[in-house]
Structures are given as C-alpha cells and as structure tokens.
Biotite code that builds the C-alpha atoms (Angstrom):
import biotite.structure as struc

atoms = struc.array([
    struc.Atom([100.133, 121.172, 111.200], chain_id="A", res_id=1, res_name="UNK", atom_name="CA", element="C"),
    struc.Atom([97.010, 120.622, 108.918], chain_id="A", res_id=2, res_name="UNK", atom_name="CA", element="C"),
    struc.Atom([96.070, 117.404, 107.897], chain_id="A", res_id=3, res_name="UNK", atom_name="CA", element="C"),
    struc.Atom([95.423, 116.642, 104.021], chain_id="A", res_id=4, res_name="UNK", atom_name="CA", element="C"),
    struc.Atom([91.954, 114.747, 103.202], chain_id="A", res_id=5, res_name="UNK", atom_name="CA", element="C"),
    struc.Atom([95.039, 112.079, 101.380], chain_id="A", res_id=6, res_name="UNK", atom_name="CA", element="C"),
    struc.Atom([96.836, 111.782, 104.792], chain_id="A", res_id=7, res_name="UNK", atom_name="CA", element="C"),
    struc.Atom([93.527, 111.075, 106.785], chain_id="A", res_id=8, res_name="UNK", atom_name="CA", element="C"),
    struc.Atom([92.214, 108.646, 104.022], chain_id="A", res_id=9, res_name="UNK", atom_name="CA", element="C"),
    struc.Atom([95.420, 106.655, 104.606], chain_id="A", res_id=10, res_name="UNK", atom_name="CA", element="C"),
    struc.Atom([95.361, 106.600, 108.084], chain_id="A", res_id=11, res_name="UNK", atom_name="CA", element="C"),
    struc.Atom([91.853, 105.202, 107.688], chain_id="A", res_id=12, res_name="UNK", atom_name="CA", element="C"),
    struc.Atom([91.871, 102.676, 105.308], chain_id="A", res_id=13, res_name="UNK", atom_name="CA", element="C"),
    struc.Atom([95.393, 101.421, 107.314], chain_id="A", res_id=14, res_name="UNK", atom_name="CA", element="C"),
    struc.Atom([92.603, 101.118, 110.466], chain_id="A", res_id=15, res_name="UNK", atom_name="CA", element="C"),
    struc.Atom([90.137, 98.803, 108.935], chain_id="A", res_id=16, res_name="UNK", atom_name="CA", element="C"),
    struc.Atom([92.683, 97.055, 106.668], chain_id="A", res_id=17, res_name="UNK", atom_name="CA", element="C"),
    struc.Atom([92.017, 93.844, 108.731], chain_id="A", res_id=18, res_name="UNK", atom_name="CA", element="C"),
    struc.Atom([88.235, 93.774, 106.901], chain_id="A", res_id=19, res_name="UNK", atom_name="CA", element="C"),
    struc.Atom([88.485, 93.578, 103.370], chain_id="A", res_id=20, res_name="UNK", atom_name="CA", element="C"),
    struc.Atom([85.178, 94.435, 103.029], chain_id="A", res_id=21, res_name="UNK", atom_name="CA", element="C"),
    struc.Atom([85.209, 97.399, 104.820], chain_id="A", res_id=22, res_name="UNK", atom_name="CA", element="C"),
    struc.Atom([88.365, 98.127, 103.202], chain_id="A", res_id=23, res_name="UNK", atom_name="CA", element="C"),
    struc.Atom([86.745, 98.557, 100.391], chain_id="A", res_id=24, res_name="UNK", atom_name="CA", element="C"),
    struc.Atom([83.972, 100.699, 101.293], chain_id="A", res_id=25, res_name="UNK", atom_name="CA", element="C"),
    struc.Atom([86.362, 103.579, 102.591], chain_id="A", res_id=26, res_name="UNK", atom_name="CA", element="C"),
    struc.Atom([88.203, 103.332, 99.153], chain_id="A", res_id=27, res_name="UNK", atom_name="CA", element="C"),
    struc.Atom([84.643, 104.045, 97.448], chain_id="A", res_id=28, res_name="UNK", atom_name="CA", element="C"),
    struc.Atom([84.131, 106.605, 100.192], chain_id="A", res_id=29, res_name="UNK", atom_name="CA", element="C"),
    struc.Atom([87.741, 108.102, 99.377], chain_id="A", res_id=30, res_name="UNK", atom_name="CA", element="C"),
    struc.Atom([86.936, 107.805, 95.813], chain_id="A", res_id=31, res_name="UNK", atom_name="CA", element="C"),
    struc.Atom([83.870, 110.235, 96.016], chain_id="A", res_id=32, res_name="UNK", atom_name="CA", element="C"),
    struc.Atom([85.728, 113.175, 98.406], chain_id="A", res_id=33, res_name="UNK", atom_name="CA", element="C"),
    struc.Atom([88.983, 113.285, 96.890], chain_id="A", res_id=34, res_name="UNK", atom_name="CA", element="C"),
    struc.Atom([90.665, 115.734, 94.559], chain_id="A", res_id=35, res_name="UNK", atom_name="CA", element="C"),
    struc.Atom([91.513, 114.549, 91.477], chain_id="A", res_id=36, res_name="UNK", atom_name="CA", element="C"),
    struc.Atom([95.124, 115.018, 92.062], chain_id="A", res_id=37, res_name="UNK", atom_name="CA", element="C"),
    struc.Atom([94.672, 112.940, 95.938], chain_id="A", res_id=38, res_name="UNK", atom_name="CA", element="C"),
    struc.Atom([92.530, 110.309, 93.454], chain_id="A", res_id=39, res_name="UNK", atom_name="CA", element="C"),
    struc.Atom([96.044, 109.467, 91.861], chain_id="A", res_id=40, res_name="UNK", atom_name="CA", element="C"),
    struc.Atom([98.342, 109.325, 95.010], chain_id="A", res_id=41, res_name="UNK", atom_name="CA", element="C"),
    struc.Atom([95.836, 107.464, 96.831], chain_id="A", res_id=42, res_name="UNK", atom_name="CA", element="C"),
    struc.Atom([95.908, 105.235, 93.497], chain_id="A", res_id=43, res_name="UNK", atom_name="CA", element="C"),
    struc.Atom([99.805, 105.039, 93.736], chain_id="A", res_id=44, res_name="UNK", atom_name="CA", element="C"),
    struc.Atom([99.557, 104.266, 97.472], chain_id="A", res_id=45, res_name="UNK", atom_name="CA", element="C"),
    struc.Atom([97.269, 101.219, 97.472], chain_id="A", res_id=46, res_name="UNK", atom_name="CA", element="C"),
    struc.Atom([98.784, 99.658, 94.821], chain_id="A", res_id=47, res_name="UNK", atom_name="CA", element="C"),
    struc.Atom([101.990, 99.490, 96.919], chain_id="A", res_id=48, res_name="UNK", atom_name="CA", element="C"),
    struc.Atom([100.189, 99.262, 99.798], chain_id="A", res_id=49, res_name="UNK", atom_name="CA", element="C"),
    struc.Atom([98.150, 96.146, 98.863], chain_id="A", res_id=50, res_name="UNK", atom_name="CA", element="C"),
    struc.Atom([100.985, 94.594, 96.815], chain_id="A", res_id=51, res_name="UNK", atom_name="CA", element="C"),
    struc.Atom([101.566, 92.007, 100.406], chain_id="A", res_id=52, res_name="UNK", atom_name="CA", element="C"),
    struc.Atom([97.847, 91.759, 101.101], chain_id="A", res_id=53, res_name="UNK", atom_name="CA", element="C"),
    struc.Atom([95.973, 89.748, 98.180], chain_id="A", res_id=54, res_name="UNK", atom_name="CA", element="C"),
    struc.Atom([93.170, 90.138, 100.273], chain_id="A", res_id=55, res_name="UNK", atom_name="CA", element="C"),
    struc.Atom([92.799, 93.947, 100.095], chain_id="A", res_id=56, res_name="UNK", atom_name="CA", element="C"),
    struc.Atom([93.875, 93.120, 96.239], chain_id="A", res_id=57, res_name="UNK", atom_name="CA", element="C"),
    struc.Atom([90.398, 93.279, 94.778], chain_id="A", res_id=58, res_name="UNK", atom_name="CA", element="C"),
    struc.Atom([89.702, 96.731, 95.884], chain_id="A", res_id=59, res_name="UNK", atom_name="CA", element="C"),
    struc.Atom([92.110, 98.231, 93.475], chain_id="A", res_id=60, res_name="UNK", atom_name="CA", element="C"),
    struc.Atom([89.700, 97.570, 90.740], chain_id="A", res_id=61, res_name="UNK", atom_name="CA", element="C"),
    struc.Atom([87.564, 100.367, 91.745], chain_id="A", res_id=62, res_name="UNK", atom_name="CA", element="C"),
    struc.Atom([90.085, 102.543, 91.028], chain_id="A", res_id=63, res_name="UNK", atom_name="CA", element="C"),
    struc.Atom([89.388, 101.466, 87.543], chain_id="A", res_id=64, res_name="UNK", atom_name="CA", element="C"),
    struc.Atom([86.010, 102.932, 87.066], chain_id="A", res_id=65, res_name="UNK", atom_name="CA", element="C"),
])
C-alpha cells in the first residue's frame, strides 16, 4: 500500500518528538513539501498531537505563518 507524504511526516515528527528542537525543524521541513490540503491535516494533527506535550507546544506557531 502507498504511503502518503502526510502519513510519513507523522511517522517522523512522532520519531524525534523527544527533541523539541528538532521537532520543530521537520515541521518547517513538512511545511515546505506538503500539499496544501496535507498542510491542514498535518495542522489538525499537531494540535492534538501536542495538546499533552507543552514542550512540542511552541512549534505550532509556525503553522501560523
């Protein structure tokens, strides 16, 4: 089964999530590749996905730019 560029984004920033500062390097990295479209699940998806990790929390203002 293919793989969306979404679906291997995830998996990715899941994998460094222990470095908030690298954690927010993929995002800018994710940010630049996406589709427009992947740009608002991956949106949807960190802000549940950081919403138990206030250290990842800072990241989600990139999303704002």
């Amino acid at each position: 089964m293919k793989k969306t560029m979404f679906s291997y984004t995830k998996t990715i920033l899941e994998r460094v999530s222990f470095d908030p500062l690298l954690f927010c390097k993929e995002v800018e990295k994710a940010l630049k590749i996406l589709l427009p479209y992947e740009i608002e699940q991956l949106t949807d998806w960190l802000f549940q996905y950081t919403q138990e990790k206030p250290e990842l929390q800072h990241c989600q203002l990139l999303l704002n730019q």
